[in-house]
C-alpha positions as a Markdown table, in Angstrom:
| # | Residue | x | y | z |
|---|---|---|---|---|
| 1 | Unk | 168.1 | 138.7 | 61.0 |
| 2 | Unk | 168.3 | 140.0 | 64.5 |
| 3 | Unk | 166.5 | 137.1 | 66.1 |
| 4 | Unk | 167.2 | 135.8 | 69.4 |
| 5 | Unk | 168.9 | 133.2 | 68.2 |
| 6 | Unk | 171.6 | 136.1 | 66.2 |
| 7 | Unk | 172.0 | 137.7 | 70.1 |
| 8 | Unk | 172.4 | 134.7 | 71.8 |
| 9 | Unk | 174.9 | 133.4 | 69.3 |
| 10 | Unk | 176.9 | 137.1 | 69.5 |
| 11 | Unk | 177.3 | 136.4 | 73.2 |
| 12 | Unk | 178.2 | 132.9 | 73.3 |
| 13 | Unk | 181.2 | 134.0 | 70.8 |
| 14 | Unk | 181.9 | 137.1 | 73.1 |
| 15 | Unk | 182.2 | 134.1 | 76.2 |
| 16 | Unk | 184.5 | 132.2 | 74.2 |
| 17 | Unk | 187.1 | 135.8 | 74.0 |
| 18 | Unk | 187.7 | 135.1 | 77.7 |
| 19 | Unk | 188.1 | 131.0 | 78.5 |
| 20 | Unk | 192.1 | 129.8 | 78.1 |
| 21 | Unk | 192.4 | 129.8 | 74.6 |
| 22 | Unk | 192.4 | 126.4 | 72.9 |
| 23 | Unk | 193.8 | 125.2 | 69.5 |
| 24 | Unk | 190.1 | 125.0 | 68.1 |
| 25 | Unk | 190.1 | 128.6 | 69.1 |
| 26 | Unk | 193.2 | 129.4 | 68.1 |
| 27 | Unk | 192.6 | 127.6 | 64.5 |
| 28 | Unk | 189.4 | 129.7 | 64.1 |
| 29 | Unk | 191.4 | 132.9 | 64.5 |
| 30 | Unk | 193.7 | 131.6 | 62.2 |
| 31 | Unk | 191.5 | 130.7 | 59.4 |
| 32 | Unk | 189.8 | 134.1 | 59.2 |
| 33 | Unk | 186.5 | 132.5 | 60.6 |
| 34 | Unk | 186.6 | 134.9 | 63.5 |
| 35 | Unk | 187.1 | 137.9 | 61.9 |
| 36 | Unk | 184.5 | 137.2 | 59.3 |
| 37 | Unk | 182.2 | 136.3 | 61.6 |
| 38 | Unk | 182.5 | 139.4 | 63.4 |
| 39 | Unk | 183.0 | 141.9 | 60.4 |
| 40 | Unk | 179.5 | 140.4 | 59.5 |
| 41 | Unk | 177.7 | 141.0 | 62.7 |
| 42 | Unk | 179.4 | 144.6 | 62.6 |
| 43 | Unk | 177.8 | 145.4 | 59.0 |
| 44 | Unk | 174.1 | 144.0 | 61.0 |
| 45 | Unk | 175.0 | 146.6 | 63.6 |
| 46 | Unk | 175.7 | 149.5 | 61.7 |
| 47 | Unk | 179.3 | 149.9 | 63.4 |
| 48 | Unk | 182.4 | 150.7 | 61.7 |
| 49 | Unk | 185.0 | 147.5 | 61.4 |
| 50 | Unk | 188.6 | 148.6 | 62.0 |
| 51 | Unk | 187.6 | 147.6 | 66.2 |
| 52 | Unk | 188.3 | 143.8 | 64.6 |
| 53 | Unk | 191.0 | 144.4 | 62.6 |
| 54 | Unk | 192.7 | 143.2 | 66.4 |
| 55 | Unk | 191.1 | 139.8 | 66.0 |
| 56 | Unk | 193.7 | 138.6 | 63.3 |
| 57 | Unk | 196.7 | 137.6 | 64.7 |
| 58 | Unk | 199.9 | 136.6 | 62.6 |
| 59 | Unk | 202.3 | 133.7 | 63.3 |
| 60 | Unk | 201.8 | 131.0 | 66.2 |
| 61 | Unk | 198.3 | 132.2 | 67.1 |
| 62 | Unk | 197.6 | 129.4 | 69.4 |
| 63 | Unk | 201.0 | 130.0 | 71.2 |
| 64 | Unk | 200.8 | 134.5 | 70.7 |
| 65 | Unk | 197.1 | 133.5 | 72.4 |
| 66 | Unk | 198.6 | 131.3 | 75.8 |
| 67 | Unk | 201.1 | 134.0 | 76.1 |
| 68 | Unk | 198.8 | 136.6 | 76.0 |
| 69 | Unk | 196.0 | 135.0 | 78.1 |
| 70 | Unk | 198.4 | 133.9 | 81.2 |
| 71 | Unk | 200.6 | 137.6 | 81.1 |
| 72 | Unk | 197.0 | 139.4 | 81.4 |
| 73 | Unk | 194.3 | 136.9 | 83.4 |
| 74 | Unk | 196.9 | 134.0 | 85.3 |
| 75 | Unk | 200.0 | 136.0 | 86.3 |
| 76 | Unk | 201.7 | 133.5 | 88.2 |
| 77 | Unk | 202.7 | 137.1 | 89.8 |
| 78 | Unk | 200.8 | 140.4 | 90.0 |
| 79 | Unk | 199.3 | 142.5 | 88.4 |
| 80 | Unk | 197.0 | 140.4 | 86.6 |
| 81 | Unk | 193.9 | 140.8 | 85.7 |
| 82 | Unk | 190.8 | 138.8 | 87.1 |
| 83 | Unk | 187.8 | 139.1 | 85.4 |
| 84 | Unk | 184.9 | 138.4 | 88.0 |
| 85 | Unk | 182.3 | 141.0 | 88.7 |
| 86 | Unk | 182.5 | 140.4 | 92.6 |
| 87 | Unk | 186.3 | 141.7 | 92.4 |
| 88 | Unk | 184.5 | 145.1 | 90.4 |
| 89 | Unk | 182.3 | 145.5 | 93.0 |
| 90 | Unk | 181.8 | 146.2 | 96.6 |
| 91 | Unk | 181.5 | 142.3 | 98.3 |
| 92 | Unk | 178.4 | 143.2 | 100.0 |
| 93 | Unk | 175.7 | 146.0 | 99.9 |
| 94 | Unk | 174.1 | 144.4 | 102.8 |
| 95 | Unk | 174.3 | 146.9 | 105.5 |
| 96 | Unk | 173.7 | 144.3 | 108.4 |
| 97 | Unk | 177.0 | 143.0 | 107.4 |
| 98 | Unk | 179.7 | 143.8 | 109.6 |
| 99 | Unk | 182.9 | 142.2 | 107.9 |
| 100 | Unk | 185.8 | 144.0 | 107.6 |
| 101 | Unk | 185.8 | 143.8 | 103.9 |
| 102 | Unk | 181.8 | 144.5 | 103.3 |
| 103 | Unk | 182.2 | 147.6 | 101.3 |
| 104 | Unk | 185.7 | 146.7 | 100.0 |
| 105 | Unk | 186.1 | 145.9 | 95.9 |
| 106 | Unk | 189.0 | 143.4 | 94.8 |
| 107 | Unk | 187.5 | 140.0 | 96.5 |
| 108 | Unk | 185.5 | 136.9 | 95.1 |
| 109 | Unk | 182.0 | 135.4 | 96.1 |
| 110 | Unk | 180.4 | 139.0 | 96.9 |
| 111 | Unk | 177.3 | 139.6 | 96.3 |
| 112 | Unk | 177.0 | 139.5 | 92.4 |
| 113 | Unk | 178.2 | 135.5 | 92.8 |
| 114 | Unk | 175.6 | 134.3 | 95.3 |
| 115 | Unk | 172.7 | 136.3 | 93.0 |
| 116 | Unk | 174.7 | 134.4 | 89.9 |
| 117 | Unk | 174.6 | 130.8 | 92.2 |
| 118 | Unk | 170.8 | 131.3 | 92.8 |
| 119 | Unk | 170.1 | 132.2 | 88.8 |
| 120 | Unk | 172.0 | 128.9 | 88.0 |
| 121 | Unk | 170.0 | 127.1 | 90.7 |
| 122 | Unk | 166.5 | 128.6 | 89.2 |
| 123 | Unk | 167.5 | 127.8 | 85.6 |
| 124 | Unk | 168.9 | 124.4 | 86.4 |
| 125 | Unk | 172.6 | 125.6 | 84.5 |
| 126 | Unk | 175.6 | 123.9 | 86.5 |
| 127 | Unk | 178.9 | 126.0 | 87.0 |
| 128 | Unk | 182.0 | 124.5 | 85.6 |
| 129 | Unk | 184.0 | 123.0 | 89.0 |
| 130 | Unk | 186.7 | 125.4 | 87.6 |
| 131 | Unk | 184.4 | 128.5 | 88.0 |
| 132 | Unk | 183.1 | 127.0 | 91.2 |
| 133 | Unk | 184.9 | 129.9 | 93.0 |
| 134 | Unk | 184.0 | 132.5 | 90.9 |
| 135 | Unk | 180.0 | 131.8 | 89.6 |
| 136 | Unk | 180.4 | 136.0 | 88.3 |
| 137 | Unk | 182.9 | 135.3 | 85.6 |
| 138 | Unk | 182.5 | 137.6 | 82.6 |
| 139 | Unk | 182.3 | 134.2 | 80.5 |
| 140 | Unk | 179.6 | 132.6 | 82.6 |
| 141 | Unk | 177.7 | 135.6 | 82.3 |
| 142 | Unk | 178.2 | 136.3 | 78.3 |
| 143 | Unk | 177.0 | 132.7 | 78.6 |
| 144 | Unk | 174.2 | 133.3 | 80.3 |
| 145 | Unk | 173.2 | 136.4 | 78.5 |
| 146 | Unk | 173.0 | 134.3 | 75.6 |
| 147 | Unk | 170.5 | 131.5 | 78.0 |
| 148 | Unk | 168.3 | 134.6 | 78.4 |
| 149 | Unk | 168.0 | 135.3 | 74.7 |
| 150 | Unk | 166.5 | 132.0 | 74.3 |
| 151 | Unk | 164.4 | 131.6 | 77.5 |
| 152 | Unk | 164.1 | 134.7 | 78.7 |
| 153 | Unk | 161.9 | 138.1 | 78.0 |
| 154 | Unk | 163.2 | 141.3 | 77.1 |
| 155 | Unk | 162.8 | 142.5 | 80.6 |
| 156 | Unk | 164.9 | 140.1 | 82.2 |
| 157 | Unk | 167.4 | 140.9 | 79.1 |
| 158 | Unk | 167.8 | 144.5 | 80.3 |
| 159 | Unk | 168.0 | 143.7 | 83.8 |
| 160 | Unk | 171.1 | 141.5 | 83.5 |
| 161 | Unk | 173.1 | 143.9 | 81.3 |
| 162 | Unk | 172.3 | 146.7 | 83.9 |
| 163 | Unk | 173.1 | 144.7 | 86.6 |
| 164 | Unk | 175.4 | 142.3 | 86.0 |
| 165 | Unk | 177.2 | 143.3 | 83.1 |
| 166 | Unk | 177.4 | 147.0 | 83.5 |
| 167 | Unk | 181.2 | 146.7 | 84.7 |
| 168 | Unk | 182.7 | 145.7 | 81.2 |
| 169 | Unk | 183.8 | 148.9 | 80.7 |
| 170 | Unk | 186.1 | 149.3 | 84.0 |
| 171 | Unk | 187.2 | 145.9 | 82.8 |
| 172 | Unk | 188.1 | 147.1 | 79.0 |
| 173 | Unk | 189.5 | 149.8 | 80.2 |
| 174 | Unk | 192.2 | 147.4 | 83.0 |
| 175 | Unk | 193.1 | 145.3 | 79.9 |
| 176 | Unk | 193.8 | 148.5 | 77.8 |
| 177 | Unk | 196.1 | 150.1 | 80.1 |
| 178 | Unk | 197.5 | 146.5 | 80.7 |
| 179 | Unk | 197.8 | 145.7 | 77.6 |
| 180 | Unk | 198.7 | 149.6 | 76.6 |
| 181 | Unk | 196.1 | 149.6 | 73.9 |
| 182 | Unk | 197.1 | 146.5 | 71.4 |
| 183 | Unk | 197.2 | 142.9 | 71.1 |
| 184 | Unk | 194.3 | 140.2 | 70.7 |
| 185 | Unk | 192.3 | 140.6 | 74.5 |
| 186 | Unk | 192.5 | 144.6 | 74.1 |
| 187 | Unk | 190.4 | 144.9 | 70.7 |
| 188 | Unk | 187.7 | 141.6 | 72.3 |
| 189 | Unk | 187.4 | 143.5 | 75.3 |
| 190 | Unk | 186.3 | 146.5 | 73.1 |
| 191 | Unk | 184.2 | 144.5 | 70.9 |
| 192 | Unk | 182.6 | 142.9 | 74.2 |
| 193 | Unk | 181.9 | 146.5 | 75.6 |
| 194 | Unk | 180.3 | 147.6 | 72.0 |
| 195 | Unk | 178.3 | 144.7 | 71.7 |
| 196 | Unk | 176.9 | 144.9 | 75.8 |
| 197 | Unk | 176.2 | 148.9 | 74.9 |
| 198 | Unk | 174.2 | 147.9 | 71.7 |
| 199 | Unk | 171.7 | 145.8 | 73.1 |
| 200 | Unk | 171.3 | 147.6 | 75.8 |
| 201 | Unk | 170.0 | 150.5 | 73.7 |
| 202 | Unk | 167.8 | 148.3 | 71.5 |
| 203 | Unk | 165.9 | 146.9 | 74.5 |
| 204 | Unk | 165.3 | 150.6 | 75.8 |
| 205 | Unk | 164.4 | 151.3 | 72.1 |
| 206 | Unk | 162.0 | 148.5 | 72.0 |
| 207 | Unk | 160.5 | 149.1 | 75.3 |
| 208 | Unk | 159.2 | 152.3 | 74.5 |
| 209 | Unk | 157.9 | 151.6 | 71.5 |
């Protein structure tokens, strides 16, 4: 059961956790589907379930989800969340650069984004226009996790979660204190960090084998 195919469809649900929500979305949290689906892929894992007991919501999920999404990633006023590698990381490691911000964190298009722009380029994947500012979104790269499951080795797998998704965790750990521990994003972003941490020890498992 734990084919390519089951990986890259675990990460191309974990992308979906952070676009806007939608009422497709929302109806699929509704229904159940979502926490079925993940209580299943859980049981596959060997993890304990109560992490998803946060993925049912009750009431107006689709208008609890808006709410929720625009307080913690779209402000209109600070602090808000942005979930984009570049603003996790220093801009630059490029010692040749000389801009003020170079080894500052907390600004878009650093270096994670233009290695991101040429991986899209390679594989021939376009970037939504609205992600053209930020190529390093966590759901561009869940979404292309899940690409590499499909077309790419195990190698390759590795080297993207250690490189480009090895900041999840700072990023849980912003929506927990944001969100002080509870609500809908805080148990995904959990679920998101479990999930990253799992594979990552398979492959290493695998490998030395």
């Amino acid at each position: 059961m734990l084919d390519k195919t089951f990986w890259a469809d675990i990460y191309s649900q974990l992308s979906e956790f952070f676009k806007e929500p939608t009422q497709e979305f929302a109806g699929d949290i509704a229904s159940g589907r979502l926490h079925d689906y993940f209580k299943e892929i859980f049981s596959s894992l060997g993890h304990e379930p109560s992490l998803i007991a946060g993925l049912s919501i009750s009431g107006d999920v689709y208008a609890i989800l808006k709410e929720e999404y625009k307080r913690l990633f779209a402000g209109p006023l600070p602090p808000y969340i942005v979930p984009v590698e570049s603003v996790y990381k220093k801009w630059t490691n490029d010692p040749e650069c000389k801009l003020p911000i170079a080894g500052e964190k907390g600004y878009l298009m650093g270096d994670p984004a233009i290695d991101m722009i040429k991986r899209y380029q390679t594989d021939g994947i376009v970037i939504p226009e609205k992600y053209s500012s930020m190529p390093d979104h966590i759901t561009l790269e869940l979404e292309y996790m899940s690409f590499l499951f499909i077309d790419g080795g195990i190698n390759e797998q590795k080297e993207f979660l250690t490189s480009h998704l090895d900041w999840v965790g700072k990023l849980a750990k912003d929506i927990e204190v944001f969100m002080e521990n509870k609500g809908f994003y805080s148990a995904v972003a959990e679920i998101t960090v479990l999930i990253v941490s799992h594979r990552i020890k398979h492959i290493e498992s695998a490998i030395q084998r």
